[in-house]
C-alpha positions in Angstrom: 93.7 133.9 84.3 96.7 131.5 85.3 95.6 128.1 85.8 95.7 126.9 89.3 98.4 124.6 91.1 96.0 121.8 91.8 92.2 121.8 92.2 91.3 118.7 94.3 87.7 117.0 93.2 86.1 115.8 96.7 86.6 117.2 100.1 87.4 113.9 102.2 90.1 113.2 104.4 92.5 112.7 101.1 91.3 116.1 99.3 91.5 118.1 102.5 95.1 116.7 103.4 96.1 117.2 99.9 94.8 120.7 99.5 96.0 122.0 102.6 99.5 120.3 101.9 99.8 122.7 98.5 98.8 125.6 100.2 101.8 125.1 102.6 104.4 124.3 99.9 103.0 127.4 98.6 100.6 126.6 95.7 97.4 128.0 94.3 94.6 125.6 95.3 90.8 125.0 94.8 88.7 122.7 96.5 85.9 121.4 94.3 83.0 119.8 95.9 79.3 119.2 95.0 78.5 118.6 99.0 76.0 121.1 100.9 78.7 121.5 103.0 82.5 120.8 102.8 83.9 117.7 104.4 83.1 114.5 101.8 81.5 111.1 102.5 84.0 110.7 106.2 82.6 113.4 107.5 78.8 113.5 106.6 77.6 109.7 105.9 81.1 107.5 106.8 84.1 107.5 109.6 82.8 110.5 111.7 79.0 109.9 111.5 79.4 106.2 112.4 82.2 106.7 115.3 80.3 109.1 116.8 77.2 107.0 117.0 79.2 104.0 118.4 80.5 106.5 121.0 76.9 108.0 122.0 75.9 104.0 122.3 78.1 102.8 124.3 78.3 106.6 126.4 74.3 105.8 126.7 73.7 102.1 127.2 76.7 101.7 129.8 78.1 99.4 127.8 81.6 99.6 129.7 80.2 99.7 133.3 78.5 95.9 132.4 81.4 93.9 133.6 80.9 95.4 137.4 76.7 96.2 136.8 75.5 93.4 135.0 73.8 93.0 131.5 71.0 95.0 132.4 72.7 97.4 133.2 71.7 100.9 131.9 72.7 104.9 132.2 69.7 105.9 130.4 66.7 103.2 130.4 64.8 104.8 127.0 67.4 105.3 124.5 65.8 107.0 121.4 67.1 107.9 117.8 66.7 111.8 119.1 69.6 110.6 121.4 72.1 109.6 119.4 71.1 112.0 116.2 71.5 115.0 118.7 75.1 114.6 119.3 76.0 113.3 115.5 74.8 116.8 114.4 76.9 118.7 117.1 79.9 117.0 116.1 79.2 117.3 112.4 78.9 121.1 112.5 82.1 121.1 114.7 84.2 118.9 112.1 83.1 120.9 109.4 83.8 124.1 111.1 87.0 123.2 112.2 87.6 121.9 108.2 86.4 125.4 106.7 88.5 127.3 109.1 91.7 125.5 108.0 91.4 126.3 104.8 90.5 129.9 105.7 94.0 130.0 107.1 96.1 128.5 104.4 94.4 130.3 101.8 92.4 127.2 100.1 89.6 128.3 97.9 86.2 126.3 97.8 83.7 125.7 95.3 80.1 124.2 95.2 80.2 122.6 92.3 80.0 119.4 90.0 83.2 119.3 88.2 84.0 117.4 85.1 87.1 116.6 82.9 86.8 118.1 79.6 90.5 118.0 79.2 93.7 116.6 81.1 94.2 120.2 82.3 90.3 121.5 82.5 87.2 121.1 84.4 83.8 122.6 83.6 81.8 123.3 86.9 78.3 123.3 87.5 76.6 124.6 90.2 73.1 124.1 92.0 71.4 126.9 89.8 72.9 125.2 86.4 75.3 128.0 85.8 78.7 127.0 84.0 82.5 128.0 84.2 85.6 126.4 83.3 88.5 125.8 85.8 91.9 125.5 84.2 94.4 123.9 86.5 98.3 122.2 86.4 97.0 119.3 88.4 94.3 117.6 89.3 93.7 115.0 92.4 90.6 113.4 92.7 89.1 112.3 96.1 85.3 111.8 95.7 84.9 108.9 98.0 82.2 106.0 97.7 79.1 105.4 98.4 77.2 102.1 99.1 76.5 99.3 96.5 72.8 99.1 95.9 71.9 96.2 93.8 68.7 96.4 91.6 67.1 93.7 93.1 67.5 95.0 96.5 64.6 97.0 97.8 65.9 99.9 99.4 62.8 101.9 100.7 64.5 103.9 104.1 61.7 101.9 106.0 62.7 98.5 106.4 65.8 98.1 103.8 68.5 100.8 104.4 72.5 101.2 102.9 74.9 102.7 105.4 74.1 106.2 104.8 70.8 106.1 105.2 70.4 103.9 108.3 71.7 107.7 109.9 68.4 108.7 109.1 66.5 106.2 110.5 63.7 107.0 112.5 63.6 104.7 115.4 65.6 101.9 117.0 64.6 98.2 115.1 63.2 95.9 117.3 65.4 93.1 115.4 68.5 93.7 112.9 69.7 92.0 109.5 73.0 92.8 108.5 73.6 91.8 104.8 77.7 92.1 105.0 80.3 91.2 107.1 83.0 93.9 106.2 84.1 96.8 108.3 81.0 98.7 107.6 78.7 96.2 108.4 80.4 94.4 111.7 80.7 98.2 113.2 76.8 98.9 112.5 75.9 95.1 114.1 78.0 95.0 117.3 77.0 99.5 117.8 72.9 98.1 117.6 74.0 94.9 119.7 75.4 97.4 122.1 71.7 98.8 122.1 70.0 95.3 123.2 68.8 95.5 119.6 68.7 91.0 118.4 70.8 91.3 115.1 71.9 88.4 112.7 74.8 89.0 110.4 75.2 87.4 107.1 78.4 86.9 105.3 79.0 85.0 101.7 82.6 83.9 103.0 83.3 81.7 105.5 85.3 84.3 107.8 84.7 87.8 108.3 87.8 90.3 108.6 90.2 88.1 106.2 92.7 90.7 106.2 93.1 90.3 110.5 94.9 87.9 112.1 92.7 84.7 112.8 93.3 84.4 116.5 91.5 88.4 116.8 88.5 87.4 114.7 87.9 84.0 116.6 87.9 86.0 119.3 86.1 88.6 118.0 83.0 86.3 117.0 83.3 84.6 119.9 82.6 88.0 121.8 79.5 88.8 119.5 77.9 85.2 120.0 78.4 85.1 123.3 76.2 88.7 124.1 73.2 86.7 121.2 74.2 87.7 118.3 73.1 85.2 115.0 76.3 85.5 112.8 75.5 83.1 109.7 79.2 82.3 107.8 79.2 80.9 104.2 75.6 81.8 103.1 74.6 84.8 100.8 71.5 86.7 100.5 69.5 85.2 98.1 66.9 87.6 97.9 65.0 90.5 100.0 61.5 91.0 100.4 59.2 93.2 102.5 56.0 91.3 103.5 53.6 91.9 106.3 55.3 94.7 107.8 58.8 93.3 108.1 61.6 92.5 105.9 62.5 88.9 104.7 65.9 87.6 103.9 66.4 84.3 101.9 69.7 83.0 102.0 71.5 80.2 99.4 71.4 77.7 102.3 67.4 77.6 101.9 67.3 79.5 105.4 64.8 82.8 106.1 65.9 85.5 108.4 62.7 88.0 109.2 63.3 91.2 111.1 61.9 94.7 111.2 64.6 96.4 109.3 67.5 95.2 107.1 71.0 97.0 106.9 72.7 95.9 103.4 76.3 97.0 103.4 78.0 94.4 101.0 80.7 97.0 99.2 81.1 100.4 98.5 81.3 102.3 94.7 83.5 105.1 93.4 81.9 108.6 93.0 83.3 109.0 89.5 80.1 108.6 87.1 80.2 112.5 86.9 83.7 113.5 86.3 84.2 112.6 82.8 86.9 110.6 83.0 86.7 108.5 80.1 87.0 111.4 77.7 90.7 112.3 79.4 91.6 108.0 79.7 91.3 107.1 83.0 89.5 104.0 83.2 87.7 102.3 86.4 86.9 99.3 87.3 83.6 97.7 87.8 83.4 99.3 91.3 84.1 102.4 89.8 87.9 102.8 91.6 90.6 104.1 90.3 94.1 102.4 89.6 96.6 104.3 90.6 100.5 104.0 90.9 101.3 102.8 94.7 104.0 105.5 95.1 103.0 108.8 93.8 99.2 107.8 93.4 99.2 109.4 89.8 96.2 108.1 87.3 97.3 106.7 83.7 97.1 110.9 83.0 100.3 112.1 84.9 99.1 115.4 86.0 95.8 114.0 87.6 96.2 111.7 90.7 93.6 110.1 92.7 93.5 108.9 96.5 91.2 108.0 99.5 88.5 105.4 99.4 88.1 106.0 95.2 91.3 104.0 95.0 90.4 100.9 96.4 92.0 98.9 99.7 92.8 99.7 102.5 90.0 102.5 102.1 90.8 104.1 105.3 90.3 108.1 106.4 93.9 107.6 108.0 95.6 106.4 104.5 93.7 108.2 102.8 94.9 111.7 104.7 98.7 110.0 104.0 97.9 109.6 100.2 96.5 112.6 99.7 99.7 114.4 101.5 101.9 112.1 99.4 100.5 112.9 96.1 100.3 116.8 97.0 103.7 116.8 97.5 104.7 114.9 94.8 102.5 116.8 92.2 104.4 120.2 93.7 107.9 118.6 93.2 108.6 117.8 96.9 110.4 115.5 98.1 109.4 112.5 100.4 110.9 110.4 102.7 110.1 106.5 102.3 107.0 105.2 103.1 106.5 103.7 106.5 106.7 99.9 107.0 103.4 99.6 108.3 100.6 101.4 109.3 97.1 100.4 111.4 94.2 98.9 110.4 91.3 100.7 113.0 87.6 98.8 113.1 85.4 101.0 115.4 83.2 97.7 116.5 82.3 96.9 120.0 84.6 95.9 121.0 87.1 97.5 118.6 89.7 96.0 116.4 93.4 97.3 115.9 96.1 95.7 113.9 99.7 96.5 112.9 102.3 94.3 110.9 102.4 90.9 109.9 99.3 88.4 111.0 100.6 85.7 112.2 99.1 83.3 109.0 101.2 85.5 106.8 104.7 85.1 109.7 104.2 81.5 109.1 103.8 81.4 105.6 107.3 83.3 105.1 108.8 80.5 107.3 110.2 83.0 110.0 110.8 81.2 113.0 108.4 83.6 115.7 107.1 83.4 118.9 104.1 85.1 120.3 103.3 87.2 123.4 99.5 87.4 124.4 98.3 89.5 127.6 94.3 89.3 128.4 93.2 92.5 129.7 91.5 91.3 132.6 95.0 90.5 133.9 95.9 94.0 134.2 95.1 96.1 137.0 93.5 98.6 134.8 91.3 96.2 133.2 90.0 95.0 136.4 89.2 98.3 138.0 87.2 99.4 134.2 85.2 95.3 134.3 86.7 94.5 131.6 86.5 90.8 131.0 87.6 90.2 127.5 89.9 91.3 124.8 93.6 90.6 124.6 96.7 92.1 123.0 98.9 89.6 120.7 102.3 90.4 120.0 104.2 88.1 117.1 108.3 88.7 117.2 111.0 87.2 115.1 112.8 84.3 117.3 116.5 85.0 115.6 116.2 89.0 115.4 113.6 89.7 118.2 111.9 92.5 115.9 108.8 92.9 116.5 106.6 92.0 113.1 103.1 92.6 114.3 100.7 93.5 117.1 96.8 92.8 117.3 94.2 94.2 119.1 90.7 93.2 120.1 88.7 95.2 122.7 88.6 98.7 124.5 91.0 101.1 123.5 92.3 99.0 121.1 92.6 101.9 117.9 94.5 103.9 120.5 96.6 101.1 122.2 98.1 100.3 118.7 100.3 102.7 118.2 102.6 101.7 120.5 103.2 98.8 118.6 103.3 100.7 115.2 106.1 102.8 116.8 107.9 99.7 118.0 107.9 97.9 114.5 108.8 101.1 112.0 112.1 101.8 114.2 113.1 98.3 114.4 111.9 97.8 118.1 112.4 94.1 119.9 111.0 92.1 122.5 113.8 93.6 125.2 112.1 97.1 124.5 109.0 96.4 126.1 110.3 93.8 129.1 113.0 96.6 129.8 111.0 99.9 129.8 108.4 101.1 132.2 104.9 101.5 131.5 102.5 104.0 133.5 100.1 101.9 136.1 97.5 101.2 136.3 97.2 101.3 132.4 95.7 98.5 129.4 99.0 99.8 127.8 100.9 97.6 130.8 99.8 95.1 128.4 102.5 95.5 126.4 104.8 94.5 129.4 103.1 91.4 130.4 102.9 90.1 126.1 106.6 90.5 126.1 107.4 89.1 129.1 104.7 86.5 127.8 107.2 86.1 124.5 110.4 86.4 126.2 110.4 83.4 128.8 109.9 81.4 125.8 112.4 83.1 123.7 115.0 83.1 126.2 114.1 79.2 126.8 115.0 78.6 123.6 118.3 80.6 122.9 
């Protein structure tokens, strides 16, 4: 039998891009994956699992409505796991059905299996019922995802410690809420329960949550969470975590106890990759269990076996990861590619959400650019008004001497889908005169655009 094109290990948002990629430039591909079902940790346990519940939430409580109905506001008074679990499943099944049927149609074949390197151009593959077979292949990408960090001393027991993945599973709202982890992970999970009335404190080691967003967004940000009661405790760790008396204890380094019914720890996430074997073909990991890749073609120290999504490290994100599993596809098939964009978003599906483009403005000042800054609130907007919207805020940042936009920063509703306007803007070179001279629909939060860089042009123009 002739070995295949490329088998992809994992069936994420990298593996499936990659795989269906190969199929259209016309290669032989497998899909290896030891999942019940096809679709990787985005689909099952990570991106699509947790949007969705943030959706139901905020669908359910009437979280938007509570600028014009107040905080007690409510669409459904009882909200109940069943609630939110009932549409998670429906969606699942239709992602996953939707996944199967694309590679139906470009002729990607799937296997339930556990693979492992043997050799830098075979896999041996082991299925449920223990039988073996041997896959021989040109090349090899490997997209297994993470899961959550679970420290021995933490005592995960799906009662009243959880990780991410298994807080899906829990079986009724918490009363009260301790979030060990201020990443992405765990500021989505915290504000999606605050959304639910449910008292939650987050703990974070560093002083700052969301270091890689500009500071002006987070501020905000927190400022939003405190202000609806949320604890947020900055520059403490979790010492230890007990269960005593029915309820779960936190100790932090500051000499501080936090008690609440259930604890959420979400401090990091490891690679997949203690099954694959990869020491016996060289690829070493890290402590994490990520892959090092090269930046550009996303090859491992093996040439013909490259690696992308979350296994790889930061930004860990099902967009990039789709992007570097296309990239590495076409690269391992000999196709060409055109340069790599000069930015792409960062999405954080918290309430309210978090969308960022380009250069924070630390980093513009840092480089010594002379900038100016365009800020629109969207309770100035007609649209914002009419949805009771009260907070959030769009922050453009633009070069004073070439008028480029270098970055744009979102906090609050719509902001993952408001972003891209701004993404366009900066990859082709866009300036401030592009959004004070074009016309944008009304009433619309993307008319926030206009009144940011008209905000940024009176004082540019003041100053020429």
């Amino acid at each position: 039998m002739d070995p295949i094109d490329l088998v992809v290990v994992g069936s994420g948002p990298s593996g499936r891009r990659a795989a269906i990629q190969a199929a259209k430039l016309g290669r032989s591909v497998v899909v290896v994956d030891r999942g019940r079902r096809l679709g990787g940790v985005s689909v099952h346990t990570g991106t699509i699992p947790s949007k969705t519940l943030r959706e139901t939430v905020l669908n359910l409580s009437g979280w938007r409505e509570r600028g014009f109905y107040g905080r007690g506001y409510r669409v459904k008074q009882d909200i109940s796991i069943s609630d939110l679990v009932q549409r998670l499943h429906k969606t699942l099944d239709h992602e996953v059905e939707v996944l199967q049927h694309q590679f139906m149609r470009n002729s990607v074949r799937s296997i339930r299996s556990t693979a492992r390197f043997v050799e830098p151009h075979k896999l041996t593959l082991v299925n449920d019922h223990g039988d073996t077979s041997t896959l021989h292949f040109e090349n090899a990408l490997i997209s297994v995802g993470t899961r959550p960090h679970r420290p021995k001393e933490v005592p995960f027991d799906r009662k009243y410690v959880f990780d991410s993945d298994e807080m899906l599973e829990i079986e009724r709202l918490p009363r009260t809420l301790t979030v060990v982890g201020g990443g992405v992970i765990g500021v989505e999970y915290a504000t999606i329960f605050s959304a639910l009335d449910v008292p939650v404190t987050l703990i974070e080691p560093r002083p700052t949550i969301l270091d890689f967003i500009d500071r002006e967004i987070v501020d905000d940000f927190i400022h939003q969470m405190r202000d609806r009661g949320m604890q947020i405790r900055l520059g403490t760790a979790a010492k230890s975590i007990e269960v005593k008396n029915g309820q779960a204890e936190v100790t932090l380094t500051d000499g501080r106890m936090v008690r609440s019914e259930v604890v959420l720890y979400a401090a990091g996430r490891s690679g997949n990759v203690e099954s694959l074997g990869l020491d016996v073909v060289g690829i070493e990991t890290d402590n994490r269990g990520r892959v090092k890749v090269d930046p550009l073609t996303f090859q491992t120290t093996v040439p013909n076996i490259y690696a992308a999504g979350d296994v790889i490290g930061f930004p860990s994100l099902a967009s990039t990861a789709m992007e570097q599993g296309r990239v590495a596809a076409c690269h391992a098939c000999g196709a060409s590619l055109p340069p790599a964009p000069e930015t792409f978003p960062y999405g954080i599906y918290a309430v309210p959400e978090i969308s960022t483009v380009g250069q924070p403005e630390e980093e513009v000042r840092k480089s010594g650019v002379p900038y100016e800054i365009g800020v629109a609130r969207f309770r100035e907007t007609s649209r914002g008004h009419i949805m009771g919207v009260d907070s959030g805020f769009l922050k453009l940042i633009f070069d004073q001497d070439t008028r480029r936009l270098l970055g744009a920063h979102i906090v609050g509703e719509g902001a993952t889908e408001l972003i891209h306007i701004g993404q366009a803007v900066i990859n082709l070179g866009g300036t401030v005169d592009f959004f004070v001279n074009n016309t944008f629909n009304y009433p619309t939060l993307a008319e926030a655009y206009k009144i940011a860089g008209l905000d940024a042009w009176n004082r540019m123009a003041r100053a020429s």
